[in-house]
Structures are given as structure tokens and as C-alpha cells.
N, C-alpha and C positions, 0 to 999 in steps of 0.2 A: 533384177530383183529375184532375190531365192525364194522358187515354189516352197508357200506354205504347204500343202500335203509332205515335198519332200523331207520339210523341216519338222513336222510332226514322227513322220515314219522314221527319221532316224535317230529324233529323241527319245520314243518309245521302242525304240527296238534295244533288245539286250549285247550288249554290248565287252568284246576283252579288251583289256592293254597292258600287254605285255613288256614297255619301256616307259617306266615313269618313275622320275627323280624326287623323291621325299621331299630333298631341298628346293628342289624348284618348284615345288607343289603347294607353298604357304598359302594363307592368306594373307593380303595386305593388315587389314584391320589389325590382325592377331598379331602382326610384327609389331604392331604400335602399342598395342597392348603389353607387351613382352619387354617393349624397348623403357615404358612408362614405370613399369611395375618394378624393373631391375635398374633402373637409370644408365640405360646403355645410351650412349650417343649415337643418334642418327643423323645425317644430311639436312633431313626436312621431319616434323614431328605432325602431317597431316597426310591422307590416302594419295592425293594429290600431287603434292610436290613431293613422296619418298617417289610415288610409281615411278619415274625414270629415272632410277635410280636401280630398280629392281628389276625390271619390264623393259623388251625394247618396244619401242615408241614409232608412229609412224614419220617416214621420213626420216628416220634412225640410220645413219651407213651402218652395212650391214658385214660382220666381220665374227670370224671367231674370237679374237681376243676382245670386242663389244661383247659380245654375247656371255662370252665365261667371265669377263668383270662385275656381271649384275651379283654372281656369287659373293663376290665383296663385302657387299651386306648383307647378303641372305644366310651368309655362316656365321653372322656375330651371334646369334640368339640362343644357340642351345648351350645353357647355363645349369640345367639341375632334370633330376628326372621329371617332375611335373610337366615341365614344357615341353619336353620331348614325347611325353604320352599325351598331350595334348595336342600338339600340332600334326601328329601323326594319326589321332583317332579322329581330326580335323579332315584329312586328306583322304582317308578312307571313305568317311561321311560324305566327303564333294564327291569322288567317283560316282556313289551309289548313288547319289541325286540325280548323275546323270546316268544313269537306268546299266550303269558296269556293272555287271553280275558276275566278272571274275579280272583279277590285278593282280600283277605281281612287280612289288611296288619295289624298287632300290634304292640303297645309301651307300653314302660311304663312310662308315663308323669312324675315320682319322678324324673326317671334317666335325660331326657330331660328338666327336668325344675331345676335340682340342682345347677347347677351355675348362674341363671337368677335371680331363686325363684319372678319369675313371678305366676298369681293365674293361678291352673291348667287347667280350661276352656277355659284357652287365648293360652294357647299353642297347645292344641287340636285342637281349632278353626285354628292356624295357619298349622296345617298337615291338617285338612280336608283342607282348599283353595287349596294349592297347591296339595292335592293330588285329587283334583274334577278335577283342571284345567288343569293337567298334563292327567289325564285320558281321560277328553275329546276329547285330542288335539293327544293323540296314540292308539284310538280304545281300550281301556280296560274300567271295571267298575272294580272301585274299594269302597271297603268299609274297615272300622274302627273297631277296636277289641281294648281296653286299658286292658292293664295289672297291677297287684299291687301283689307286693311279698309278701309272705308267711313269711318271717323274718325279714316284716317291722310292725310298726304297725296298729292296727288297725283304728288310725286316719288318718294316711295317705291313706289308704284304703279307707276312706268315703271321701278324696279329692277327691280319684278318679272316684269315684262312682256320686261325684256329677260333675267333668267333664263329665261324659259321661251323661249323663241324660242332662244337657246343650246343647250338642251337637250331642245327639239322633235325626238323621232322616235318609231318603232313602240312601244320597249320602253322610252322616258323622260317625257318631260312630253305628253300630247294634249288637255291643259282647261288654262283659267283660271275662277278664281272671286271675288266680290265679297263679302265676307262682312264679319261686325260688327252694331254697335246698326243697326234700320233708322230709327228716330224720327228727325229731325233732322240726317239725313245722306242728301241726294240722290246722285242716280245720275250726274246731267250731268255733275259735272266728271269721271268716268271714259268717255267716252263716246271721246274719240280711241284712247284706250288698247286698248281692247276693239273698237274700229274696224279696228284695225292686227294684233290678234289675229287676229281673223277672217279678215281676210285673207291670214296666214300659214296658215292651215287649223286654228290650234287651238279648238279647242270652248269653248262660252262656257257656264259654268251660273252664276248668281245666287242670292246665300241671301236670299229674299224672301217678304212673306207667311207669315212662322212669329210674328212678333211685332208687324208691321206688320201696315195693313191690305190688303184686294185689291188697294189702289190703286199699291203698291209694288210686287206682282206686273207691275201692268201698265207700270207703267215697266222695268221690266228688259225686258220684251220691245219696247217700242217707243222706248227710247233705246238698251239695248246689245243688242237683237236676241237675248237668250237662245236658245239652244238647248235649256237644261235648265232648271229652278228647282227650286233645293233647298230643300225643305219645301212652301212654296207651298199650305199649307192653307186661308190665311184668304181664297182665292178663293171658297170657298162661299158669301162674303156678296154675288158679285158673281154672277147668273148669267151676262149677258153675259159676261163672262170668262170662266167656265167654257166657255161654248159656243166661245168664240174658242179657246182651248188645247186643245181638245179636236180641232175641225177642223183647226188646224195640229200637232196631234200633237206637243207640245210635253211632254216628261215630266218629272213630276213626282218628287222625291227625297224622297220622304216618310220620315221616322224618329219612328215612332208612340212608342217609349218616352222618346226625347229630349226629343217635344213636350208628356208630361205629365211630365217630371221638369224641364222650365223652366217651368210654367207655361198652356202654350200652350195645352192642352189639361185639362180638368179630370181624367180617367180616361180608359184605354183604351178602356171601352167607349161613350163618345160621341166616337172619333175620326171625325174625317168622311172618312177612308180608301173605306171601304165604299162612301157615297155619291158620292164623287168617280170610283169605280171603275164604279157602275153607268151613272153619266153620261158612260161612255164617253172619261174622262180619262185618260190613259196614266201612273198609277203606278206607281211603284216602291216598293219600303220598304228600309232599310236602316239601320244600326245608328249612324252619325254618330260619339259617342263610347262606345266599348265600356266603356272603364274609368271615366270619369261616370255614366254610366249600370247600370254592373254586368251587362251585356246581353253576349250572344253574338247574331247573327245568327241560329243556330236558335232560340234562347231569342226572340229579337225574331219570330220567325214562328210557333211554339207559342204566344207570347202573343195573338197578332192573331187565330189559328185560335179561340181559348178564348175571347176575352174580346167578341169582333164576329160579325159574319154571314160572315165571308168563310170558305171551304171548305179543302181540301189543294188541288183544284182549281183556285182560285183563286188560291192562293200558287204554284204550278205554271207561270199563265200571266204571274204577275208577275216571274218568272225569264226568260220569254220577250221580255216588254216592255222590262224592263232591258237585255236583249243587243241589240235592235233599238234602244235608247239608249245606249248603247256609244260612246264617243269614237274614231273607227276610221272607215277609207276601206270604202265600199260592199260590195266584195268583201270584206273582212275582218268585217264585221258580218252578211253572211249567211251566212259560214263559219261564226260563233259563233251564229249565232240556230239554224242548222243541226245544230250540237254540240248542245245548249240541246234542241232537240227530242228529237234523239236517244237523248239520258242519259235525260228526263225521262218520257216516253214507249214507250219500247222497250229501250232497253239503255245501262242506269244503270253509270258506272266502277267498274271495281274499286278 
């Protein structure tokens, strides 16, 4: 049984997540509502029988291509801009319930804009509104990371690349990310793309190393220079690369329940979080997709607490590491690693 005090202290504790998918972040209800109101066809037209549908389920074989088929249905809904600043001011609002007082939340404008095929800027610009004016309005900041997969092409890639440069600033887009199958799909042909990123100042993080091997790790940082890598577990089988990310402080976006609900991972308790942590790698955890996974962020940090060696202490100082990996200019990330101490340490917000 999970200690209640533990389960109080980490609900009330303030909270970052720095990998968490838009699309994966619905609500149920709001899909049914969406699918009612537009006459979209679903599998099942009750919370109940869409959930597995959407959600993996327990006793579910556990598999990447399970896991990325839940998308299935979770990309037929975005139809017009209303839904789209709806379901997004939705996802912000769940963070801040659970006491996230900073997110930086990703999409992938292709999937978001495929049934509109509106220009990509116009769609981004409508998640930053609502996702500024949601933040405002429930004590969280939130920021913008777009995504472009690895087995789409490279022109779609430069759409997105010039959405985000459109919509580059403090409270809109501050990442881009490379995300998708990694087998079979190098990195070089995005390498100008994420060249020309960089040097607009937006932050580069790569989903690598969750289903590949290290060796996909290390190309993301020595052909598009990552800053961040999301997931990035199966560096454990490389130690040199452990020791290289770890010297250049390169952090890690780990999402412990994502990685054993695709697969990646057999059970919690041999995630290599723990060991990556003691090896002086600068982890993070975060919840990727909420509503695939059935996970809240505190629920995702009470698990790690119960089911690994890591402490409250230890989820403490991963709140710290994540704001000193924060997409934000210098002064602005020591403001917040500042905050971050603050709350966590001394005097927690009301």
C-alpha cells in the first residue's frame, strides 16, 4: 500500500514536465463529446468501451506498435480551431490540477493539421493562445516544443520548422523535436533543419534511445547537436555515452511508465532511471502521454518512489535538474531553478 503522507507530499509538491504529448494528453469524455458534436465515428460511443481503444489496459502485451496504435484514434478529432484550443486549454488545466507549475507541452502540427490542412503557423499560433491563456488563468507557465517525425518527409519537416520560428517567443514555441519509429529512419536528412533551429535560439530535444539502440542516442547529439533527449534509456548499454552525457550535461526526458507500457522497459522496477541517476546523468521523468498511459505526473513520481531505489529526495532534486533544462535564456532558468528551490525546500506555494 502507498504511504499516504508519501502520496500527499508529492501531490502537493510543485511540480515540472518537460515531455508531454498534446495528443496523448485528451480527455476521454472530451473525445466523446467531439466525436458526438461532429459525427465522427468511433469504435465504441461510451468512456468505457472507447478506453481501450485509447489507453493501454492492464494485462495489454506490451509493444511499441500497441502502444503508437492508440494514436489511431486519438488523431481523428482535430477538425476546426475551437477543438484545438479547447483540448489544449484542457491539458494545461489537468497539468495545473496536478500542482505542474511549469510544462512544456509538444505536438506535432502534420498530425493536428491533417484534416484542416490549414498552414502550419496558424495552427500553432492557435495552441500557443489558448495554451498562454489557460496558463495564466491556473498558475502554471507553459511553453511549446513541435515535433516532425522521422518517417515523414523532409518537407514536411521544414513546415514545421518554419512554424516554429513564426511562433518563437518567451510564452509560444522554445524546442523542436524529432520524434517517430527510430529503426530505419536516420537522423541526417534532418540535420540542416535542426541546424537553422539552433541557430534561431530554439532548443533541440530528439526522441532516441527509447526503442533504438545507444547508438541512435549518439547520433542525435553528433549530427543534430541535441540539447535534450527524450527517453534516451538504452544509453545504458553504451557506457562511453553515458559518460559523454553526463560531462556535457545533456538531460535526459525519461517517462518511466511510458517506457514499460510500450515495451521498452519490462516493469518499473528494472527501469535504469535509478542507475542512470547515480551515474551522474541529469534526468528528468515525466509523464509523455497522460491519457495512454492512465498516469498523472504525481502518480508517475509515487510510482518511481515505490516501485525503485529513488527517495522523495531524489524526486526533489529531479525537479531541480529539469528547470536547469528548461528551454529559456540564462536569466530566465535561474529565475526558475531559483523558484524550484524555493517551493521545494523552504516555502512550498499556496
Amino acid at each position: 500500500m502507498v504511504d499516504t503522507e508519501l502520496v500527499t507530499a508529492i501531490r502537493s509538491m510543485p511540480k515540472i514536465d518537460l515531455h508531454r504529448h498534446l495528443e496523448g494528453s485528451l480527455r476521454l469524455e472530451t473525445l466523446l463529446s467531439i466525436a458526438l458534436e461532429h459525427n465522427i465515428t468511433l469504435p465504441r460511443f461510451d468512456v468505457e468501451g472507447l478506453r481501450p481503444f485509447v489507453q493501454v489496459m492492464p494485462g495489454e502485451p506490451r509493444s511499441w506498435r500497441r502502444f503508437l496504435g492508440k494514436f489511431q484514434t486519438l488523431r481523428m478529432f482535430y477538425r476546426s480551431e475551437a477543438i484545438i484550443k479547447r483540448v489544449t486549454s484542457e491539458v494545461v488545466a489537468d497539468a495545473a490540477a496536478d500542482n505542474v507549475k511549469y510544462m512544456e507541452l509538444r505536438f506535432t502540427p502534420q498530425a493536428l493539421n491533417n484534416l484542416m490542412q490549414c498552414d502550419h503557423a496558424q495552427v500553432v499560433a492557435w495552441v500557443c493562445e489558448a495554451a498562454k491563456a489557460t496558463a495564466h488563468a491556473n498558475g502554471i507557465r507553459v511553453r511549446l516544443i513541435l515535433s516532425m517525425n522521422r518517417h515523414e518527409s523532409v518537407e514536411v519537416g521544414q513546415k514545421v520548422l518554419h512554424a516554429a520560428l513564426h511562433n518563437h517567443c518567451d510564452d509560444g514555441v522554445v524546442g523542436i523535436d524529432l520524434a517517430g519509429q527510430e529503426d530505419g529512419y536516420p537522423v541526417h536528412p534532418f540535420r540542416a533543419l535542426f541546424e537553422e533551429a539552433k541557430a534561431a535560439g530554439i532548443g533541440v530535444t530528439i526522441h532516441a534511445g527509447e526503442w533504438a539502440g545507444a547508438e541512435s542516442v549518439r547520433a542525435a547529439i553528433e549530427v543534430l547537436a541535441a540539447d535534450r533527449i527524450g527517453h534516451g534509456i538504452r544509453i545504458v548499454e553504451d557506457p562511453d555515452l553515458v559518460a559523454l552525457i553526463a560531462e556535457r550535461e545533456i538531460a535526459l526526458e525519461v517517462c518511466p511508465t511510458s517506457n514499460v507500457d510500450s515495451g521498452a522497459v519490462a516493469r518499473l522496477s528494472e527501469h535504469p532511471l535509478p542507475k542512470l541517476y547515480a551515474q551522474n546523468v541529469k534526468t528528468t521523468i515525466n509523464t509523455d502521454d497522460p491519457l495512454v498511459s492512465n498516469i498523472t505526473l504525481s502518480e508517475e513520481l509515487i510510482n518511481i518512489i515505490t516501485h525503485t531505489s529513488l527517495t522523495l529526495d531524489d524526486i526533489k532534486q529531479h525537479q531541480i535538474i529539469a528547470a536547469r533544462a528548461a528551454f529559456m535564456s540564462v536569466t530566465e532558468r535561474e529565475a526558475l531553478v531559483a523558484q524550484f528551490e524555493q517551493w521545494l525546500y523552504d516555502d512550498p506555494p499556496t
